[in-house]
C-alpha positions, 0 to 999 in steps of 0.5 A, a space after each residue: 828861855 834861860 834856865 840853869 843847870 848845877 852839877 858835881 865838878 866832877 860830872 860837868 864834862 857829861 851834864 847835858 847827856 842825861 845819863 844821871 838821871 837814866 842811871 838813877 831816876 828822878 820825880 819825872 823820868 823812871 831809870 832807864 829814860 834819859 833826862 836833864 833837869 834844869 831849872 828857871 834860877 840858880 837860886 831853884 838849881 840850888 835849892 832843888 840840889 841841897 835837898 838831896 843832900 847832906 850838909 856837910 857834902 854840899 859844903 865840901 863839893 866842888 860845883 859847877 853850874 851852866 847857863 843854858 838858853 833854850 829857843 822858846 818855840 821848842 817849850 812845851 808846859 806839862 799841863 798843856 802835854 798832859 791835858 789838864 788845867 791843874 796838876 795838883 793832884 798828880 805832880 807830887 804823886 811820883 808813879 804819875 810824874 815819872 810816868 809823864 816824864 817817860 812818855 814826853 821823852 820817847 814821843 820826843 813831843 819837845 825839846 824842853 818841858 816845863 814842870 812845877 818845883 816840888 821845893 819851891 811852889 809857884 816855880 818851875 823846873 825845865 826838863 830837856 830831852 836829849 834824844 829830841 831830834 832838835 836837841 842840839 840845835 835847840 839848846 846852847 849851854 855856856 861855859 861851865 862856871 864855879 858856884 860854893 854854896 853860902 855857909 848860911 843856907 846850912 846849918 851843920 
């Protein structure tokens, strides 16, 4: 499967440690649990991004973004790790995402787990977990390329 990831130029060299996300959280891993977020376009990488931040930071940023293939037989759904058909009542809910999250890292039950997009209903964002003992055998990351978000997609 190939996914994508999209960073600050300025972390581009640690994108695949899972380090931000231990660092700070995130919908589906608490701080202290380390996670890297991808997602199944450039365009959600983007989108997932920009709500976050400002105008006027995502303009005057530098961005990196990687292509990243993952061997489909380390892919595992969130419904099918949790047990349940239909999500819609938990995956907003962040207590029970990040709870999720947490315990699907420290099982170490895959390498890559999708989940549903918040920003954008209908696609999905592909977790990976780096303390999976297949991780970096699993995972092929490109070379980092250059990525300036169009004017257009904000208003400042």
């Amino acid at each position: 499967m190939r996914v994508f990831r999209l960073v600050d130029e300025a972390y581009a060299d640690t994108a695949f440690t899972g380090e931000g996300a231990r660092l700070f959280g995130g919908r589906w891993n608490s701080p202290g649990t380390p996670m890297i977020y991808t997602a199944e376009s450039l365009s959600l990488a983007q989108l997932e991004l920009l709500v976050h931040l400002e105008a006027e930071e995502a303009l005057s940023r530098y961005w990196r973004y990687f292509v990243v293939e993952i061997a489909p037989s380390h892919l595992l759904a969130v419904e099918d790790f949790a047990g349940i058909a239909d999500l819609l009542d938990l995956w907003t809910a962040l207590d029970s995402t990040r709870s999720m999250g947490d315990r699907w890292v420290a099982e170490r039950t895959s390498v890559a787990l999708t989940v549903p997009s918040v920003v954008t209903p209908g696609e999905r964002n592909v977790l990976l977990n780096p303390l999976h003992p297949d991780y970096a055998s699993s995972v092929t990351v490109g070379p980092p390329q250059r990525l300036a978000f169009d004017g257009r997609l904000i208003k400042i």
